[in-house]
C-alpha positions in Angstrom: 21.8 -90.3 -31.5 21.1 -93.9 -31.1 23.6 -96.1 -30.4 24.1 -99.1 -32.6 24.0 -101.8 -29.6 20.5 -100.0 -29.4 19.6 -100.4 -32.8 20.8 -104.2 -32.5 18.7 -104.6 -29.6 15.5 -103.4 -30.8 16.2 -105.1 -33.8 16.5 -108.3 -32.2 13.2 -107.7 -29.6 11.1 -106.9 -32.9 12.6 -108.4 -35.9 13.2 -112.0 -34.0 16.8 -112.1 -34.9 20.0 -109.5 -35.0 19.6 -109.5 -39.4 16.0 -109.0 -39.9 16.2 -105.2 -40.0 14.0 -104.7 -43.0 10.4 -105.6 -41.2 8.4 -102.4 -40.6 8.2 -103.0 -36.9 12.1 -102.8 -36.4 12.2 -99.4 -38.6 8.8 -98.4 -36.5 10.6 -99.2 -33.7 14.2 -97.5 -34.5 12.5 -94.2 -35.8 10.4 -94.2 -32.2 13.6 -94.3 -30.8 15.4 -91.4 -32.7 12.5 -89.4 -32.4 12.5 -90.4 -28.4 16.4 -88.9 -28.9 15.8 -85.6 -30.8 12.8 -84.6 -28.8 14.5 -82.3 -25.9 16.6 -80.7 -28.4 13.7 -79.2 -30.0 12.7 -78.3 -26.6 15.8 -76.4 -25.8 16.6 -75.0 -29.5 13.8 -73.1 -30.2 14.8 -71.7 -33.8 16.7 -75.1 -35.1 14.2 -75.3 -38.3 16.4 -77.2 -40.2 16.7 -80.2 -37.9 13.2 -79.9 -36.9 12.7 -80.2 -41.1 14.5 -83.3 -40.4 12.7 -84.6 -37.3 9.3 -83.8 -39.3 10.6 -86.0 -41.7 11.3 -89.2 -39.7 7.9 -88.4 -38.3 5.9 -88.7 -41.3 8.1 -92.2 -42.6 7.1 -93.3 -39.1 3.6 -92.6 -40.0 3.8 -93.9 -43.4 4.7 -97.6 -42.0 2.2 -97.7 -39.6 -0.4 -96.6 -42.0 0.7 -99.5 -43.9 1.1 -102.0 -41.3 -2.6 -101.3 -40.1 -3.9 -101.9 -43.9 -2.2 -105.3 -44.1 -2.0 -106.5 -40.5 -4.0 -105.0 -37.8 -3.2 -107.9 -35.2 0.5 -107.0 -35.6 -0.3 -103.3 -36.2 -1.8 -103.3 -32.4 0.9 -105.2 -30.7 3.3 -102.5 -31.8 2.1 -99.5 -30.9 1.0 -101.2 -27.6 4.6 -102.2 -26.9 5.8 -98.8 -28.1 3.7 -97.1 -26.2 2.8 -94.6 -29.3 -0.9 -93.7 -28.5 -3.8 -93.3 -25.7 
């Protein structure tokens, strides 16, 4: 679970400020981080289908923003997943 002086944090490193939680690079940034969470559950609860129904889920919204941040910014689109470490 993430904490919210986590959330508060990454929201201020990517949003520029603690209110600007709407940009897709803070909810990129706060789903990386749940999904960071959850991870070694699923590796230690084999059979939970219903949370990993759930985990699938924040997966594919995560997915769905980048997919739209590389269509309408790539510049930014880069810097993010560099910073978030989320590929190669």
């Amino acid at each position: 679970m993430i904490t919210v002086e986590k959330s508060a944090e990454l929201t201020k490193k990517f949003g520029g400020n603690d209110k600007n939680t709407g940009t897709v690079e803070v909810q990129v940034a706060i789903l990386t981080e749940r999904i960071k969470n959850l991870t070694p559950h699923f590796e230690k609860n084999k059979k939970d289908h219903s949370g990993m129904r759930g985990l699938m889920k924040m997966i594919g919204k995560r997915r769905s923003l980048l997919k739209h941040l590389s269509a309408t910014d790539d510049a930014r689109y880069g810097k993010l997943i560099q910073e978030l470490g989320l590929r190669k």
